[in-house]
Structure formats: C-alpha cells, structure tokens
N, C-alpha and C positions, 0 to 999 in steps of 0.2 A: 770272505775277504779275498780281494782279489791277489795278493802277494806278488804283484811285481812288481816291478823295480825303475822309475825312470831318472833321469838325468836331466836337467837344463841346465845347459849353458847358455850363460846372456849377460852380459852388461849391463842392458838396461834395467834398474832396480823394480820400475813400477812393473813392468812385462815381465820378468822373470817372477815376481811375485802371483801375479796375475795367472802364469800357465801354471805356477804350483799349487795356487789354490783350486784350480780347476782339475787338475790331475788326482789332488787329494778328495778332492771331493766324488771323483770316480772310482777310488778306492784304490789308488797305486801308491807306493810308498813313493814318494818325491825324496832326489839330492837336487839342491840348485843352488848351483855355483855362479859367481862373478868370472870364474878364469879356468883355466885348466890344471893349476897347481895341485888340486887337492885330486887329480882322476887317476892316479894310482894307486890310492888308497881303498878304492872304492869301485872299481872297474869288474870284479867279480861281481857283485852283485847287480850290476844293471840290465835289465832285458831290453829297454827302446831309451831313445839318445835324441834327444831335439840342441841342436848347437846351431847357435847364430855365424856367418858368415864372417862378419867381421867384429870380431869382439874390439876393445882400447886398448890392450898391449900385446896382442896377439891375434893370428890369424886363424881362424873358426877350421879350416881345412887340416892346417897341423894338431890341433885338438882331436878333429876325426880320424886322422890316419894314427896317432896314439892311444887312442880309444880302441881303435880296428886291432892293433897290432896286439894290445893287450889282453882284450873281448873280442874277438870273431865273429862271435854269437849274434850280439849285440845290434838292433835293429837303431838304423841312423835317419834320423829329418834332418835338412840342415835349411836353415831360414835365413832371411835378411831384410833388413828394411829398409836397403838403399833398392834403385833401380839399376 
C-alpha cells in the first residue's frame, strides 16, 4: 500500500468524484472536499494537494496559501477549467 495522503479540492461534484476514484484506485488515501472548511482538520496528513482555481464561494489560491501555511511539506497542483 502505498500510504499517502492526497487532498482534492473541487467544486465540481462529478470531477472531484472522478480524480478520487482514480487516486484510490492508485492506492492513495483520498480527502475530497467541496470547500476549504474542513483543511484544518486534516492538513497533517496530506502529502500532494490538487485545488481547483476557482472553487463557488471561495478562491482556490487562498485555500493554497492555507494549506502552505499549515503543511509546508505538502506538494500543490492547482487546476482550472476556465481559460
């Protein structure tokens, strides 16, 4: 098993589904969140970070820079699906 840890954040229900199935299926423990509310809870354990750009009530870059502040460690994607 591969024990690490990743994070998505996303909004979109079908996509965030979708990268956690695929994560889990590569052996990484998946958190996937709708928001950033619950990433203090849980910021110790994450090794890699995929966060969308522009979440619906919040902005994807303030998520990252409190993730960073929290985890250091903490490898960051951050995606979007606008242009």
């Amino acid at each position: 098993m591969n024990n690490k840890n990743i994070l998505i954040l996303e909004d979109n229900e079908d996509f965030r589904s979708s990268l956690a199935i695929e994560f889990e299926e590569k052996g990484l423990n998946v958190f996937a969140l709708e928001n950033s509310d619950k990433i203090s809870r849980i910021n110790n354990f994450i090794d890699y970070a995929i966060i969308d750009l522009r979440l619906k009530n919040e902005n994807g870059i303030d998520a990252i820079e409190l993730l960073q502040d929290l985890n250091p460690s903490c490898k960051i994607v951050m995606l979007t699906g606008y242009p």
